[in-house]
VOPA-913625 format. One record per atom (N, C-alpha, C): y, z, x. Coordinates in steps of 0.001 Angstrom, whole numbers, padded with zeros to 6 digits, always signed. Each point is the difference from the previous one (the first is absolute). Layout:
<sites>
YZX
...
</sites>
This chain:
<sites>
+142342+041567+035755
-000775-000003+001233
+000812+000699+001091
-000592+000954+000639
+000610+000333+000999
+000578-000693+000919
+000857+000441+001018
+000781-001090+001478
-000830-000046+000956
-000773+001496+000172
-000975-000215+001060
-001414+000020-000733
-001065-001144+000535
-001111+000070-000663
-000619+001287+001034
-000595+000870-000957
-000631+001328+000402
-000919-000089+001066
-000996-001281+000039
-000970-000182+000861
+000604-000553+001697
+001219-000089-000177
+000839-000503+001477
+000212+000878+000640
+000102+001598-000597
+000348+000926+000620
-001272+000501+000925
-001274+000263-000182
-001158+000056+000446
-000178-001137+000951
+000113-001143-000101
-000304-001270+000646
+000516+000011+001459
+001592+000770-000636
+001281+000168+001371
-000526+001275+000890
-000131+000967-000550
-000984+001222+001039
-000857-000280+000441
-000525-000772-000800
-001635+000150+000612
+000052-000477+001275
+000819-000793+000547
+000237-001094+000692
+000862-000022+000852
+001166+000939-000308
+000762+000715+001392
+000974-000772-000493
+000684-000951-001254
+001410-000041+000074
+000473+000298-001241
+001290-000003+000104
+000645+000802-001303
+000127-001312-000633
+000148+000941-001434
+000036-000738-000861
+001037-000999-000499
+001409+000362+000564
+000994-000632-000513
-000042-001285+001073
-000303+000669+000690
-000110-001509+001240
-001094-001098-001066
-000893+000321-000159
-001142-000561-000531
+000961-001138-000910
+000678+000637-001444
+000638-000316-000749
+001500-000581+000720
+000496+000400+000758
+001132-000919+000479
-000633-001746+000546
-001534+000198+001121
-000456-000999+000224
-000261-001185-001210
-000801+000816-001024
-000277-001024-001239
+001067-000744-000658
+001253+001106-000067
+001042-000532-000538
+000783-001153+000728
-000248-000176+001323
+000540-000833+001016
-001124-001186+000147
-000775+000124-000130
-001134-000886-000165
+000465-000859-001348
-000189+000712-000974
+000764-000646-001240
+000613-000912-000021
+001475+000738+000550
+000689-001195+000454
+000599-000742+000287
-000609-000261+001050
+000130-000808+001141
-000843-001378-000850
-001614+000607-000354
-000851-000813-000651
+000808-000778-001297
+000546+000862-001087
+001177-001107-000668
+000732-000609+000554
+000423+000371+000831
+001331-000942+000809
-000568-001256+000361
-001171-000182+000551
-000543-000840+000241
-000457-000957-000956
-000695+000278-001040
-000613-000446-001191
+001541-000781-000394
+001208+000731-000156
+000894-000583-000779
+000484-001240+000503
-000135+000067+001186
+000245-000792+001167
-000710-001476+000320
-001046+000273-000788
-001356-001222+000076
-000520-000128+001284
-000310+001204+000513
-000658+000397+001462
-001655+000275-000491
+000126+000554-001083
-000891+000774-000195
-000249+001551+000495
-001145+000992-000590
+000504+001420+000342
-000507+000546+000999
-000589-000810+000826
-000973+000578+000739
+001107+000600+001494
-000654+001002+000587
+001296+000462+000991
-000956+000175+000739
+000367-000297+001635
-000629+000137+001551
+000362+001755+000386
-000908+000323+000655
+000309+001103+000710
+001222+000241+000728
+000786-000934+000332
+000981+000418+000430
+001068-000048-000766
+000282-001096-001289
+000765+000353-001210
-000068+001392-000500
-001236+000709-000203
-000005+001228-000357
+000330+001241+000863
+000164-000039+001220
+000686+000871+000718
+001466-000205+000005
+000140-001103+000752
+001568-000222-000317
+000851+000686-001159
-000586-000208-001355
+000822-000067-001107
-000308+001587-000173
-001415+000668+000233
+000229+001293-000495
+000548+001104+001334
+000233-000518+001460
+000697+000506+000799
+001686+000426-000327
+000290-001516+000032
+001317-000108-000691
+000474+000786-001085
-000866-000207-001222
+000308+000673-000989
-000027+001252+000388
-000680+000588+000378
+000088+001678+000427
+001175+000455+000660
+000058-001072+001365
+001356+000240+000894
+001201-000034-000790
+000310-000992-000938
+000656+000240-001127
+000356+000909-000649
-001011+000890-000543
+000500+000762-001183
-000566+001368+000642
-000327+000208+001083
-000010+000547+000694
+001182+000873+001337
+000132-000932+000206
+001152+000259+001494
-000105+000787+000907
+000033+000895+000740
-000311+000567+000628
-001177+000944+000233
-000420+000279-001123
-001099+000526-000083
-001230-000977-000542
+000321-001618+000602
-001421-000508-000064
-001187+000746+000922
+000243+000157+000985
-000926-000138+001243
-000785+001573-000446
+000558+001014-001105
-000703+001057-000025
-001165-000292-001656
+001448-001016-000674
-000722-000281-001146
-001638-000659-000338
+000427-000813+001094
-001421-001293+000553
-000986+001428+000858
+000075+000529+000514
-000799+001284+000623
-000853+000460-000723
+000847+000685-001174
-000496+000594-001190
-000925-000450-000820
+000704-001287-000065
-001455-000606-000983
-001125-000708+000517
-000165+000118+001484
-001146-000320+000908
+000202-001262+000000
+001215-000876+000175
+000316-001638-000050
+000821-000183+001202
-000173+000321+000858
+001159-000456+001366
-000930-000794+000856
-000650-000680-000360
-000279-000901+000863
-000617-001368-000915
+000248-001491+000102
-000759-001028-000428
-001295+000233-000211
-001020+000827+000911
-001470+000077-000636
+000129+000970-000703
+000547+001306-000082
-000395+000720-001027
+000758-000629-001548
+000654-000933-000266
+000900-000784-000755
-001224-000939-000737
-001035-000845+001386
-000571-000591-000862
-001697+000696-000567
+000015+001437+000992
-001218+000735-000727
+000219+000383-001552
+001299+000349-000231
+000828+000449-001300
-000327-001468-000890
+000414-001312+000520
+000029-001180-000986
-001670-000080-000085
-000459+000426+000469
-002005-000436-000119
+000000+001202-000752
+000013+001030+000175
-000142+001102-001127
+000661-000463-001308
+000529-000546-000423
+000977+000000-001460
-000721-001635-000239
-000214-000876+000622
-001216-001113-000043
-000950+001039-000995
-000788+000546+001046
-001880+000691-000355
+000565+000599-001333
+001221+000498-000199
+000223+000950-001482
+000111-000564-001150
+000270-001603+000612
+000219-000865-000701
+001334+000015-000704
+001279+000517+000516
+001655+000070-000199
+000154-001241+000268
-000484-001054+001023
+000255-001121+000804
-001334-001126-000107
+000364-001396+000065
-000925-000773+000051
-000105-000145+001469
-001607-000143+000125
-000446-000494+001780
+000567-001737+000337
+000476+000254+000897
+000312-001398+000272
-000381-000464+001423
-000274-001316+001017
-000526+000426+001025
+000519+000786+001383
+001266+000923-000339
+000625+000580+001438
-001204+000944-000109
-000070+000734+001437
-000938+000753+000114
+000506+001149+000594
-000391+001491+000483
+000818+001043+000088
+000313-000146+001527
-000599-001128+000851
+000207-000262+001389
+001143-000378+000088
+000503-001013-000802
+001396-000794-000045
+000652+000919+000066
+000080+001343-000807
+001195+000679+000698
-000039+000635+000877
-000655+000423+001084
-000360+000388+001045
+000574-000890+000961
+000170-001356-000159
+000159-001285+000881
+001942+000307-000427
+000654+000424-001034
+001237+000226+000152
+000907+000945+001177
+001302-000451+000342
+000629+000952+000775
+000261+001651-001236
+000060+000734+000618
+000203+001678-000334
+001394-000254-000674
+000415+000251-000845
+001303+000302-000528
+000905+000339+001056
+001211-000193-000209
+001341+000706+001301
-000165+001286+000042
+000015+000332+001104
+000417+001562+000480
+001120+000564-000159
+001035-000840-000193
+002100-000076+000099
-000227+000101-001670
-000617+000875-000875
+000533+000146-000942
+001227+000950-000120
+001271+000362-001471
+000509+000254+000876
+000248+001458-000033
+000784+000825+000928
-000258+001090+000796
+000946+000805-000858
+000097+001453-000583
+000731+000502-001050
+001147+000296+000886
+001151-000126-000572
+001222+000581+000185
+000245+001445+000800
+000768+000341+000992
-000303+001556+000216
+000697+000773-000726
-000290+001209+000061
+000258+000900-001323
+001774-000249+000272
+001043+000693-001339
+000858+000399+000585
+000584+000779+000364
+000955+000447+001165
+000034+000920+000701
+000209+001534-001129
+000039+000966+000926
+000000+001275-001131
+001047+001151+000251
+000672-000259-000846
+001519+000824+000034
-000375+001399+000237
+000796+000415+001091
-000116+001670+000035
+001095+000715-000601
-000101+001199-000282
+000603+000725-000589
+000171+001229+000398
+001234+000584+000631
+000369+001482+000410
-000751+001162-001426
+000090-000544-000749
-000267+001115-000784
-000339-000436-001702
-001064+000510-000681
-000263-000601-001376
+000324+001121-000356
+000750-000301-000871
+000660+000974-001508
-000724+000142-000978
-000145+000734-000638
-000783+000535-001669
+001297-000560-001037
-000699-000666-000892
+001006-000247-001498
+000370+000902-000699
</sites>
């Protein structure tokens, strides 16, 4: 079986976000949702469990280039986060449970202080380049 199911890729255009976001979300959805289950919580996760954990995770493995990464895949904000979790619901990737796509709308925006890249380093001059 393939890594990416073929029909996610269409699902993610059609819809204005990329795909790996799509698949990083599910995978963070995942779990978080085991973690819980193992836990005897049960799997069910609130709208704001699911930002948190797939913010983080991005800022994570991300680093400095979250704030362009989250851009890219049309996810920088909590509502477009939970238009993405209602889309992968309707595709049926996800079971409906009762959060609704308002709840994330009702979240604060991710940090702005993600963090800021390094400046380049400086650039040696040279009187003169030689041929080998």
């Amino acid at each position: 079986m393939p890594e990416n199911p073929p029909f996610l890729v269409p699902l993610a255009r059609e819809n204005g976000f990329g795909e790996e976001g799509l698949r990083l979300l599910l995978a963070v959805i995942h779990g978080l949702s085991m973690r819980r289950s193992l836990a005897g919580d049960g799997p069910h996760l609130g709208s704001e469990q699911v930002a948190m954990g797939f913010y983080s995770t991005v800022a994570e493995r991300f680093g400095v280039l979250t704030r362009d990464v989250l851009e890219h895949w049309g996810l920088e904000s909590p509502t477009l986060l939970g238009k993405a979790v209602t889309l992968l619901v309707d595709a049926g990737f996800l079971s409906r449970t009762n959060d609704e796509v308002d709840d994330y709308d009702a979240l604060p925006p991710p940090p702005t202080d993600w963090p800021e890249p390094p400046p380049p380093p400086p650039v040696r001059e040279s009187a003169s380049w030689s041929g080998g």
